[in-house]
C-alpha positions in Angstrom: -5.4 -26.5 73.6 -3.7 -28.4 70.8 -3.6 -26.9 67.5 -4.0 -30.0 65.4 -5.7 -32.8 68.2 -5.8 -36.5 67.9 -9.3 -37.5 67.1 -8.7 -41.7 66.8 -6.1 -42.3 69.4 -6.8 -46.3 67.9 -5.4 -45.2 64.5 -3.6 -42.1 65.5 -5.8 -39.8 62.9 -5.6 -35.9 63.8 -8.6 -33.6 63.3 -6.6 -31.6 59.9 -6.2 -35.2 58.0 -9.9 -35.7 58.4 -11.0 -31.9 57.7 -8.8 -32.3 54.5 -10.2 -35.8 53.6 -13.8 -34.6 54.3 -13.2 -31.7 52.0 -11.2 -33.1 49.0 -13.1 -36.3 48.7 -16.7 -34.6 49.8 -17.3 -37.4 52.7 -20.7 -37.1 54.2 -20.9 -39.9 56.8 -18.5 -41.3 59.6 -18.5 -44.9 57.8 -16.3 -43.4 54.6 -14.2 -41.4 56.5 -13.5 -44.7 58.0 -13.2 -46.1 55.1 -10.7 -43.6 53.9 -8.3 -43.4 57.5 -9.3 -46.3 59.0 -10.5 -43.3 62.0 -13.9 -44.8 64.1 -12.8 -48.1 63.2 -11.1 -49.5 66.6 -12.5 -49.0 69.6 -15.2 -46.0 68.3 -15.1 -43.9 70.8 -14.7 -41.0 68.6 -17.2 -41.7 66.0 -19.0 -38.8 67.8 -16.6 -36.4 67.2 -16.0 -37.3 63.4 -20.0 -36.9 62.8 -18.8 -33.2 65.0 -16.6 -32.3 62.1 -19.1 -33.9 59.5 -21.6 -31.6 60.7 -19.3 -28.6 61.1 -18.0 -28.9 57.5 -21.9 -30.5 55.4 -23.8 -27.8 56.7 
């Protein structure tokens, strides 16, 4: 399995940009992580698994 996966394959946004974003600028819903990456924002396939890390990382 990849290290470091693609989560948006629209924007090309890997899972350690958004863990980092999540963290330093405390981002609690998928809307301002799109917002900050632009990552959920084309086609939104994987809105699912940014609220995945969300959850992982708010609770």
């Amino acid at each position: 399995m990849e290290e470091n996966p693609i989560v948006c394959d629209c924007n090309e946004v890997c899972k350690s940009l958004i863990i980092e974003r999540i963290t330093d600028k405390k981002l609690t819903t998928v809307y301002q992580v799109g917002i900050e990456l632009k990552a959920g924002t084309g086609c939104g396939g994987c809105q699912t698994d940014i609220q995945n890390i969300l959850d992982e990382l708010n609770n």
